[in-house]
C-alpha positions, 0 to 999 in steps of 0.5 A: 513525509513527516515521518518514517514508519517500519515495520507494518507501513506500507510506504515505509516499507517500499522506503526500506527496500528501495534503500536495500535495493540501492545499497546492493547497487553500489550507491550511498542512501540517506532517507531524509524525514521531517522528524529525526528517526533512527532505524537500524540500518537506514542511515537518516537525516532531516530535511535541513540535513538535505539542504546541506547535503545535497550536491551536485552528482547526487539524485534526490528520490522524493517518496510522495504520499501525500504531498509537502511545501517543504520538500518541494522547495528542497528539490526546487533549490537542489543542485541535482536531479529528482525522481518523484516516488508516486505513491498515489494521493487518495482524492479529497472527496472520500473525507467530505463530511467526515475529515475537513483536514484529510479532505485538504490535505488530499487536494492539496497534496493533488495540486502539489504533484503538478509542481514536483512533476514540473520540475527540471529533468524530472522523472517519476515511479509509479507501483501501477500503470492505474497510477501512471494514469495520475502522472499523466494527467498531471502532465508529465510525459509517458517516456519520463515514467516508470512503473517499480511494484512496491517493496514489501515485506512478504519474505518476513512474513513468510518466515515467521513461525508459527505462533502458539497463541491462535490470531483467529476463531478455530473451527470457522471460515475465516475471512481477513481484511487488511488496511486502514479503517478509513473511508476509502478502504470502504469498511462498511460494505464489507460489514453490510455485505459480511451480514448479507453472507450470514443471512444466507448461510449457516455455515460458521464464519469470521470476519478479522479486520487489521487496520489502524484507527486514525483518531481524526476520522472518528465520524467513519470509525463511529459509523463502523460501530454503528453497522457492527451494533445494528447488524448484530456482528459482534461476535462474528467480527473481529477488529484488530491493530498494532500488531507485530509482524508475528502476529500478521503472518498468524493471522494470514495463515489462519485465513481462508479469503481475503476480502477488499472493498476498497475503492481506491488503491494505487496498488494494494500490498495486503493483496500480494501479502495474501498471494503468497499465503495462497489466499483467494481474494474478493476484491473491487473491480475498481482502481488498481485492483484489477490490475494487481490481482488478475485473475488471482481474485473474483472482482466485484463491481456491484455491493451484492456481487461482494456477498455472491463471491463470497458465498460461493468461496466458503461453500467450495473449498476447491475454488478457494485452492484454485485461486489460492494456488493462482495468487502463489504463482502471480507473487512469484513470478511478478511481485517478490523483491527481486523482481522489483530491485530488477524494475527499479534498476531498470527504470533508473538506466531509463532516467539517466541523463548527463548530471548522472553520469557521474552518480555519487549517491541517491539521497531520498527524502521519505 
């Protein structure tokens, strides 16, 4: 990718772990970027770095989100092995009509992952067997693929005290939303169902919604405001960005539903974020959601199965405690940190053929 973001990224994040991860195994990482970044921490280069320092014994990880010329021709003139990061590409049809340029880089980057996964000896990570499905259908074999959840940074959150400042409305029910505003993320049937749940109650809600404004999907972003203007929701409803760690793990504890009408998710960290603050979660029936979530969320496959679930939620504050509780066992025992290291050096063994034998370092291009 062109560049590294941390914290607050979700790639990133997954980049950053994965190199912690690797560190504590013994092996020497580089994350390799378009653009020069310094993080603390991370040792890091450019992708002309990669051309030079790439040699045999080595691995190169490449993190895909979205696909690239550049570093598809480093990996084809490496002199070692590759594992392709799969981190989902969001289809180029949710852009149409409102983005021409993330409608092509989407399919482009679509047609690219037949090229890397092409590659010699290639093996490939995925966070979800839903993702898996895109690697297959790509054409590489089930036994060259791996599923590693994404690192994330949930123990930070966890850690954070407590802010003095208050990051939601006191004496209301308040309902969180994390991720991007983008088309995909379906944000306007979260609003248009939030204004269905209002009309038939009166109990005092609120409606947070964390997510970066990406100035390039302005024509969605206009819509959103529409919805918000036209359905009266200003004072229920909250957009938030740029916010620091701090300021996220305040506003989860202050939470009582998370909601998700995204429907497209390769995984979905807001979702195990919200586990481990024992959240119940209404989330669509679609994608990877099911998968992450189990039965830790009340899934919704129809636009007015959103309001029923959350309707149902506010009213009762035992169901919201059973799913909460649900979600805190599910991020123990399937998603922390630990167990991803585990994932990861177990599919590694699994790609490990005789140029890595003699493993030098992993060199990883973000």
């Amino acid at each position: 990718m062109p560049e590294l973001n941390l914290p607050g990224d979700a790639v990133g994040n997954d980049v950053a772990g994965m190199y912690k991860s690797l560190g504590r195994l013994g092996f020497e990482c580089v994350v390799f970027t378009a653009i020069p970044h310094a993080h603390e921490h991370i040792r890091s280069g450019t992708y002309q770095d990669a051309r030079a320092w790439l040699r045999q014994g080595d691995l190169l990880i490449y993190q895909y989100a979205s696909g690239g010329q550049e570093p598809l021709e480093i990996a084809r003139d490496a002199p070692c092995p590759t594992i392709v990061r799969y981190h989902n590409v969001t289809p180029g049809h949710f852009f149409r009509g409102i983005s021409a340029e993330h409608e092509r880089t989407a399919d482009e980057a679509e047609s690219l992952l037949r090229e890397f996964l092409a590659l010699p000896q290639c093996y490939a990570l995925s966070a979800s067997k839903y993702s898996n499905e895109d690697l297959s259908t790509a054409g590489l074999p089930r036994q060259r693929t791996g599923i590693v959840p994404p690192f994330h940074v949930v123990d930070e959150l966890l850690a954070c005290a407590p802010l003095d400042r208050s990051q939601g409305p006191s004496g209301c029910i308040n309902l969180l939303a994390v991720g991007r505003i983008a088309p995909n993320k379906r944000v306007d049937l979260l609003l248009d169902s939030f204004a269905e749940v209002l009309a038939r109650t009166n109990l005092p809600l609120h409606l947070t919604i964390i997510g970066e404004r990406d100035p390039r999907l302005r024509p969605y972003h206009t819509m959103i405001d529409d919805i918000v203007d036209r359905r009266r929701l200003g004072c229920r409803v909250s957009f938030r960005e740029g916010l620091s760690t701090e300021e996220l793990a305040s506003c989860y504890r202050r939470a009582d539903i998370f909601v998700t009408c995204s429907e497209h998710e390769g995984f979905c960290v807001p979702a195990i974020e919200a586990m481990a603050f024992g959240l119940p979660i209404v989330a669509t029936s679609g994608s990877a959601l099911p998968e992450t979530c189990e039965s830790t969320a009340i899934l919704c496959a129809e636009p007015m199965d959103f309001v029923e679930a959350i309707l149902a939620l506010v009213a009762e504050q035992k169901l919201r405690d059973q799913f909460g509780r649900r979600g805190q066992v599910r991020y123990r025992k399937k998603f922390t940190n630990d167990l991803n290291a585990r994932a990861l050096k177990r599919n590694l063994r699994r790609a490990r053929h005789p140029l890595l034998a003699r493993l030098q370092s992993i060199l990883s291009i973000a």
